[in-house]
N, C-alpha and C positions, 0 to 999 in steps of 0.2 A: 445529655439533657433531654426531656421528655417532653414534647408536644401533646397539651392537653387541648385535646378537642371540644368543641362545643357541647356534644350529646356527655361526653365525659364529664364538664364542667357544670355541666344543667344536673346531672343523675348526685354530683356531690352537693351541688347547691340545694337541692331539695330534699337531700338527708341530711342536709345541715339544719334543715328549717322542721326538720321533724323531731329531731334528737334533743329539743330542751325537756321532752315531755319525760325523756330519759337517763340523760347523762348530768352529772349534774355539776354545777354551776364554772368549779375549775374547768372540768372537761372543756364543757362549752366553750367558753373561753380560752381555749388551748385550738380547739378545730376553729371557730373565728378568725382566729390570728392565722393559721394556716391557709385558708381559705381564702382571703384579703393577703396572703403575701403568693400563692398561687394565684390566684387572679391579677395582682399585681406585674409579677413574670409572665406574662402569658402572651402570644408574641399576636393573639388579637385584638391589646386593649386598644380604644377606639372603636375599635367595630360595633357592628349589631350585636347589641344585648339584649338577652328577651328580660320581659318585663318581672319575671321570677326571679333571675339572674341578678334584677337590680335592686329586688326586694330582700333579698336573700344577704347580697351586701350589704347594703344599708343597715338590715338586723344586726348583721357582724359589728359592722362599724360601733354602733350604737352600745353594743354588749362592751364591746372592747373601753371604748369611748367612758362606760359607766364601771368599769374594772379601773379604771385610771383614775377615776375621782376620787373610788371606794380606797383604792390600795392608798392613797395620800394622805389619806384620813386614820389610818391604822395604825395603832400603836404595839401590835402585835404579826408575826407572819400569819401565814395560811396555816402552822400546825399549833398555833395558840402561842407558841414561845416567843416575850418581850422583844422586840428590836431593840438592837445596841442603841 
């Protein structure tokens, strides 16, 4: 198992916060959930968190948060075909 470091964790967090302008919306929502379940394991939750780190989450969260409302509401998947 992989100990990620802070400078490792800070350098993903802020390519997370820059990649809406590029990937799009799945995507995002695929690195979110990765990012919140790596930060999640991460064996210095409790610690000092810098202030990007918690702003970076909070986005995820919120993305995530609004994929969950969107998807409940959907009468179709992600490639247009009906749900059973």
């Amino acid at each position: 198992m992989r100990i990620i470091t802070p400078a490792i964790a800070s350098i993903v967090l802020l390519a997370t916060i820059s990649l809406p302008a590029r990937a799009g919306e799945r995507d995002l929502l695929n690195q979110c959930k990765a990012l919140v379940e790596r930060m999640s394991q991460s064996p210095t939750v409790g610690a000092a968190v810098k202030p990007e780190d918690t702003e970076a989450l909070d986005h995820c969260r919120q993305v995530i948060k609004e994929w969950t409302l969107r998807d409940s509401r959907m009468t179709v998947d992600e490639d247009g075909h009906p749900l059973p």
